[in-house]
C-alpha positions as CSV (number, residue, x, y, z in Angstrom):
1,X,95.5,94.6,160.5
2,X,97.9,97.8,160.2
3,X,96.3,101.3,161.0
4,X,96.7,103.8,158.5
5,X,98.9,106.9,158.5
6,X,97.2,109.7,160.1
7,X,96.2,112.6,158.0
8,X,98.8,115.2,158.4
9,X,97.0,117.7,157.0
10,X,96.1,120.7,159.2
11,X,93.0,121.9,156.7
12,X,90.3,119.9,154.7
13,X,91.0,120.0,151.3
14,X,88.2,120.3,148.8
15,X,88.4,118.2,144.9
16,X,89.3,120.6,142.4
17,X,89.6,119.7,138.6
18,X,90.9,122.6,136.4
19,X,94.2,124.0,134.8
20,X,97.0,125.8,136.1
21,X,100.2,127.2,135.6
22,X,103.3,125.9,137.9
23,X,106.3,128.4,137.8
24,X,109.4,126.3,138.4
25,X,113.1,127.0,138.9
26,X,113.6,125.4,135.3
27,X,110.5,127.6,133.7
28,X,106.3,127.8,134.0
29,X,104.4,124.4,133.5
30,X,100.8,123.8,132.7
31,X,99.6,121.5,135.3
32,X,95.9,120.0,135.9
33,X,94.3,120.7,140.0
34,X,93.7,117.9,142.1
35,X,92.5,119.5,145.1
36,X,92.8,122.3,147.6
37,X,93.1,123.7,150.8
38,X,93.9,126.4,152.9
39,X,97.3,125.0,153.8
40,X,98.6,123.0,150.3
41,X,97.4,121.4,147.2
42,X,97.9,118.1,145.1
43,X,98.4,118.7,141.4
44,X,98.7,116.9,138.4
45,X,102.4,117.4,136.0
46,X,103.0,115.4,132.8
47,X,106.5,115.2,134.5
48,X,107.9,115.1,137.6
49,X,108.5,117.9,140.3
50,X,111.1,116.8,142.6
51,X,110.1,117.1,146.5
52,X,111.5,120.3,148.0
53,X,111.1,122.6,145.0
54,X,110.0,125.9,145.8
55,X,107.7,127.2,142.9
56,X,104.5,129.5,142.4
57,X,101.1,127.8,141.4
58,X,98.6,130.4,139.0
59,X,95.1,129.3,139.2
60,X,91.4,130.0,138.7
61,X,89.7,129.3,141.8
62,X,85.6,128.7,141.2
63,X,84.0,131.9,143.2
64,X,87.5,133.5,143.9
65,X,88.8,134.2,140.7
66,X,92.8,134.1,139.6
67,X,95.1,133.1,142.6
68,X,99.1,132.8,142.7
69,X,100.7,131.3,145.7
70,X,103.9,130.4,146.6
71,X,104.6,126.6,147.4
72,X,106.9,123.5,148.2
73,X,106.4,120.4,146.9
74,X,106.6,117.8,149.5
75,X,106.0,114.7,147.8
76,X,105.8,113.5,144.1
77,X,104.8,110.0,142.4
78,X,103.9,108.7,139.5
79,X,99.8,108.2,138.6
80,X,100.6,106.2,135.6
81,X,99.4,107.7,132.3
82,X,98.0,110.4,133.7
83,X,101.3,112.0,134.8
84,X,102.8,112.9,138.4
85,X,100.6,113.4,141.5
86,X,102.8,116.4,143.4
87,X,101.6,117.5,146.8
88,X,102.8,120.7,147.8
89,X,102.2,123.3,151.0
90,X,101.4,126.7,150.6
91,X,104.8,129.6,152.0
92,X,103.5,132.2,153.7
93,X,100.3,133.0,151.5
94,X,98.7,136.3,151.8
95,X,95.6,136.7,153.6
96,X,93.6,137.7,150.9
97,X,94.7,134.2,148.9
98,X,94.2,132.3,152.1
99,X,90.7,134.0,152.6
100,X,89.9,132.8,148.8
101,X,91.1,129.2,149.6
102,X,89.1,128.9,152.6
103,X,86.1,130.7,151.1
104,X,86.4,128.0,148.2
105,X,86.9,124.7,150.7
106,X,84.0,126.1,152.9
């Protein structure tokens, strides 16, 4: 029996289903939530975001309103019909955003 990966997140990250707006290199994409925490996100993209791209994700966080944050995506693969699963970790958020990430995962 093999032991699995260990979780190299440094936050709990909480399920979050909604829209929300990925501004790429290449232009803005509407994207789907998959969950959230203080320290990244996974998201949902019709089509791929390549690992490494620095973008800026525009969302409406439940009890903390409209958030933008800056990101890299660190991984990216494919869900099937549902599109691309992108993981990304939050650049040097604001403490205001952080507060409203943490308040949210809380």
């Amino acid at each position: 029996m093999t032991t699995p990966p260990p979780n190299r997140r440094l936050y709990a990250r909480k399920v979050l289903r909604a829209t929300a707006s990925v501004q790429l290199p290449s232009g803005p994409r509407d994207v789907r939530t998959w969950d959230v925490g203080v320290d990244g996100m996974s998201l949902v993209s019709p089509k791929p975001i390549a690992p490494g791209t620095r973008c800026t994700v525009t969302l409406d966080l439940p009890g903390g309103g409209p958030v933008s944050v800056a990101g890299k995506t660190v991984y990216c693969s494919l869900m099937g019909a549902e599109g691309f699963k992108v993981g990304l970790v939050f650049v040097n958020p604001d403490p205001q955003t952080e507060d409203a990430f943490r308040a949210f995962v809380a």
